[in-house]
Kinemage of the C-alpha trace (Angstrom):
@kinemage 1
@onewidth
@group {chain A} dominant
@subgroup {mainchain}
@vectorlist {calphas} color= white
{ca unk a 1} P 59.175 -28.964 -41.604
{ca unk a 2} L 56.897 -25.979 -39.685
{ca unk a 3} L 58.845 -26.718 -36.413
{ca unk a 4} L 62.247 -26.588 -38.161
{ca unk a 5} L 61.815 -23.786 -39.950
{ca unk a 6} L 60.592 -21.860 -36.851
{ca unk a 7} L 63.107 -23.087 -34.841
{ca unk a 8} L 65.674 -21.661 -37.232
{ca unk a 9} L 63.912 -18.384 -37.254
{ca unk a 10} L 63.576 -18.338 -33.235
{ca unk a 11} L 67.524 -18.492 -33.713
{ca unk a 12} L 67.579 -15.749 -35.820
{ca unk a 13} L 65.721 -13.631 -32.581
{ca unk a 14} L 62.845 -14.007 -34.702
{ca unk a 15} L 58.979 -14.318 -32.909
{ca unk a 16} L 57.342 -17.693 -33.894
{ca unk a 17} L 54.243 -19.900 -33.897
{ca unk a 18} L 54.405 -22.995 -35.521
{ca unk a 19} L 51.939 -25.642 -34.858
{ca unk a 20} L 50.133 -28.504 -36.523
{ca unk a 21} L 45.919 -29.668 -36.831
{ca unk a 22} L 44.887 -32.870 -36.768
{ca unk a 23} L 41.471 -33.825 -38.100
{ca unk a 24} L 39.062 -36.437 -36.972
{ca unk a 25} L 40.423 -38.608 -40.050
{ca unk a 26} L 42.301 -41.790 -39.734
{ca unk a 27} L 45.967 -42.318 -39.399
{ca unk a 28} L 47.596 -41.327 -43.103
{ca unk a 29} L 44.798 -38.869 -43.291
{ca unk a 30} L 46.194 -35.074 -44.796
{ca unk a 31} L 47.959 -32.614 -41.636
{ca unk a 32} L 48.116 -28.969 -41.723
{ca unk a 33} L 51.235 -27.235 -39.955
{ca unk a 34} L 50.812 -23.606 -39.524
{ca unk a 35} L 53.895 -21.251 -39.252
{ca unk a 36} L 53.916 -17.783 -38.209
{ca unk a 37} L 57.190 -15.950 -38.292
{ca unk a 38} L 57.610 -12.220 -37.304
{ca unk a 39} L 60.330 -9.478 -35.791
{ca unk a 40} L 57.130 -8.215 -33.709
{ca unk a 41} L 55.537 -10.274 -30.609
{ca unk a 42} L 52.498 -12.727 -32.051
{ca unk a 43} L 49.651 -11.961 -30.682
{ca unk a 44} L 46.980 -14.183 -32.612
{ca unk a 45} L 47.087 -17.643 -32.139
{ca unk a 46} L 44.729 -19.480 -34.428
{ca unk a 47} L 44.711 -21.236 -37.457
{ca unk a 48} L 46.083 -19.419 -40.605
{ca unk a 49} L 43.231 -18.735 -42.668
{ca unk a 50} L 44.756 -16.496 -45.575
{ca unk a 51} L 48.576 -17.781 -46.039
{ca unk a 52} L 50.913 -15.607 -47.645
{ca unk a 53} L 52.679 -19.102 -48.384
{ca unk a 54} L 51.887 -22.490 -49.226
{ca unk a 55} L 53.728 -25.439 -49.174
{ca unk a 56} L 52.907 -29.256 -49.622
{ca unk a 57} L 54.781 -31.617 -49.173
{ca unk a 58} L 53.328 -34.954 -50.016
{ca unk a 59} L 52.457 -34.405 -53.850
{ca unk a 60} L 49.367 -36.758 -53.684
{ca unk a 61} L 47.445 -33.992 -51.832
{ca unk a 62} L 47.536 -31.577 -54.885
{ca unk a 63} L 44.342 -33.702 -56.086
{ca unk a 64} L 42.676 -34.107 -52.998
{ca unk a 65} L 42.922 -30.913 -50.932
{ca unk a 66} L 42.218 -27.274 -51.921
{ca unk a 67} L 45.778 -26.010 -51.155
{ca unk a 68} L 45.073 -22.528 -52.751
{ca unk a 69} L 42.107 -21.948 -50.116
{ca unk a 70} L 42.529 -18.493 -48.673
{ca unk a 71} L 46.055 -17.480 -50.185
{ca unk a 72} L 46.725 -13.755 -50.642
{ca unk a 73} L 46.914 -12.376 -53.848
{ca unk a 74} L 50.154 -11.976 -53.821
{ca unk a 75} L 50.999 -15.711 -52.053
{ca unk a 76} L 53.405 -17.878 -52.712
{ca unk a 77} L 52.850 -21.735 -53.509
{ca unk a 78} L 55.803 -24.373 -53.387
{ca unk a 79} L 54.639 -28.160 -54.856
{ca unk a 80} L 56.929 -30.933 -54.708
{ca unk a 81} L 56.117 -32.445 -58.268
{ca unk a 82} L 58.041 -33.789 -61.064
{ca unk a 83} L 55.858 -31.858 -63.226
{ca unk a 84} L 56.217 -28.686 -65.340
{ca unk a 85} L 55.161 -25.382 -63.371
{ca unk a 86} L 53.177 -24.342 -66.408
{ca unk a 87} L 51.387 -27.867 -66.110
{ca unk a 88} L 50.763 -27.497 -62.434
{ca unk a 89} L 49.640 -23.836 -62.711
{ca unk a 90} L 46.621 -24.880 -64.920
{ca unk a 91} L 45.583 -27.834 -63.092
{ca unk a 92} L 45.227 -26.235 -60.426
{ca unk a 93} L 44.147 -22.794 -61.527
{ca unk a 94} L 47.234 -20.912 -59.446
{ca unk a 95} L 46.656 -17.635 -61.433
{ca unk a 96} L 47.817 -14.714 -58.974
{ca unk a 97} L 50.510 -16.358 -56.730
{ca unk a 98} L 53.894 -17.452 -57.694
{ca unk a 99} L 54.533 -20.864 -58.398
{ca unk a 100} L 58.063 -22.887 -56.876
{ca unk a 101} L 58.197 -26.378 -58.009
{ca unk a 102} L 61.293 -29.070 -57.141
{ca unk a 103} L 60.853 -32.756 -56.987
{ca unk a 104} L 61.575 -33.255 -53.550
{ca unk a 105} L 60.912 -36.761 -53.643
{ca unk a 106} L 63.918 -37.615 -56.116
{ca unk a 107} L 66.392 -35.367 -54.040
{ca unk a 108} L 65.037 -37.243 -50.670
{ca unk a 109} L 65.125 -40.727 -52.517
{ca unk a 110} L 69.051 -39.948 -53.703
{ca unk a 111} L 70.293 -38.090 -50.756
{ca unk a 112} L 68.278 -40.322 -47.830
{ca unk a 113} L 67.272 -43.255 -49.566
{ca unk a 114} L 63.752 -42.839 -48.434
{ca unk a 115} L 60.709 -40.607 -49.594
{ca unk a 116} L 60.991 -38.195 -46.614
{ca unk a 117} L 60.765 -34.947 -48.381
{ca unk a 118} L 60.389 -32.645 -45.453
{ca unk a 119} L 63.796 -31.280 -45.125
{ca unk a 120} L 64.283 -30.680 -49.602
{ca unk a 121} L 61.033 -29.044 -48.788
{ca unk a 122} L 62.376 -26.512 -46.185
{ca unk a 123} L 64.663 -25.906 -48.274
{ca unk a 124} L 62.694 -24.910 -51.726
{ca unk a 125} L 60.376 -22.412 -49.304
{ca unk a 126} L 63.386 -20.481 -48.065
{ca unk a 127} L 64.862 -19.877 -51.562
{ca unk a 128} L 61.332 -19.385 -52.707
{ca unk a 129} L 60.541 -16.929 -49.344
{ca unk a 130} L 64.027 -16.034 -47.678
{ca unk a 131} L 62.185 -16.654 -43.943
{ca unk a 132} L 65.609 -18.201 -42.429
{ca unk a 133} L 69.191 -18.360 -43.074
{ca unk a 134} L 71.001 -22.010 -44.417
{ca unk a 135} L 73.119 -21.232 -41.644
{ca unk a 136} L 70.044 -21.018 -39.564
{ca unk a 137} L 68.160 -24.312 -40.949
{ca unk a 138} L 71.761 -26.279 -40.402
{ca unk a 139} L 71.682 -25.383 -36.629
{ca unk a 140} L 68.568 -26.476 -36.549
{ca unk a 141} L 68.986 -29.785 -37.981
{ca unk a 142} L 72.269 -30.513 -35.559
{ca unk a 143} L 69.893 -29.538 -32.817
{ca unk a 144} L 67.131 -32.369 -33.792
{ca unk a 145} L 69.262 -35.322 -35.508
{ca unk a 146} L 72.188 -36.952 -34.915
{ca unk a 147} L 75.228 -35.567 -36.715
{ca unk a 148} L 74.966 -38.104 -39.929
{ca unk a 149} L 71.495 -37.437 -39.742
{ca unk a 150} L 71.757 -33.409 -39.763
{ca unk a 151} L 74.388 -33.687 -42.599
{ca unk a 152} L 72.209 -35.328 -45.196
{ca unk a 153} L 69.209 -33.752 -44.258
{ca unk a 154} L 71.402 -30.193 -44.952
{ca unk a 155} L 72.506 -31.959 -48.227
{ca unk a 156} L 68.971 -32.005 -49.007
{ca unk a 157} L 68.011 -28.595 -48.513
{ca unk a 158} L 70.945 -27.197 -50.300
{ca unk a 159} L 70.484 -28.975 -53.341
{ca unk a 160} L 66.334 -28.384 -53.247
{ca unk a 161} L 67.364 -24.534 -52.276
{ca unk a 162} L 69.582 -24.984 -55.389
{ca unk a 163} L 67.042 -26.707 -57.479
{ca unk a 164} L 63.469 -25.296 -56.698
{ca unk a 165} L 62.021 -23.265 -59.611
{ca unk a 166} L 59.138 -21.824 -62.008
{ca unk a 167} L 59.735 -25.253 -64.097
């Protein structure tokens, strides 16, 4: 999801950084993808360590991993959950940032068949933070999967761009 969305942005003549860490863990063990995004060169190139966005993906991580660590006051944070934003916000104890919430894994499972939430993902942050164009994510897509591929992985981020809310 970090390399497709800063691919669409580097389309848009936007300046990008995206890139993931690995931990010492086992295989299955959490990742972190970074993404910077910016009209001006990027000069820094380390780890993001107070996100103006959040996003995670795999919705088993929201008990295991501190996903609010170091996110700006005014931050975003984008869960794929089936639960209630107003559930989510005090489990968690998201006070300050705004909450986006779509259950990506339903739209994956009816559009793709599969739990592979990463594209209805990319497409909940850029409703939820307007960092790309649809136009921009579809080119994208065509330029990393084969044409049936690209098409419902699109279908996916327009209806989780359609669907993504304070639930």
């Amino acid at each position: 999801m970090s390399r497709l969305l800063a691919y669409s942005a580097l389309l848009e003549g936007k300046f990008v950084q995206s890139f993931p860490e690995f931990g010492p863990e086992r295989g299955g063990a959490p990742i972190l993808g970074f993404t910077r995004i910016s009209d001006e060169p990027i000069d820094v190139h380390s780890q993001i360590y107070n996100p103006d966005i959040v996003v995670v993906l795999d919705p088993t991580l929201l008990k295991t991993v501190n996903f609010t660590e170091g996110l700006t006051d005014s931050g975003k944070v984008i869960l794929n959950s089936d639960k209630q934003a107003e559930e989510l916000r005090k489990d968690f104890r998201i006070e300050n940032a705004s909450l986006y919430v779509v259950d990506a894994r339903r739209i994956a499972l009816d559009i793709l068949g599969r739990p592979i939430y990463n594209t209805a993902m990319l497409g909940a942050l850029i409703k939820a933070a307007p960092l790309s164009s649809l136009d921009s994510i579809s080119k994208a897509l065509c330029q990393h999967f084969s044409k049936p591929m690209a098409e419902a992985n699109m279908k996916a981020v327009r209806r989780a761009h359609e669907e993504v809310g304070t639930r």
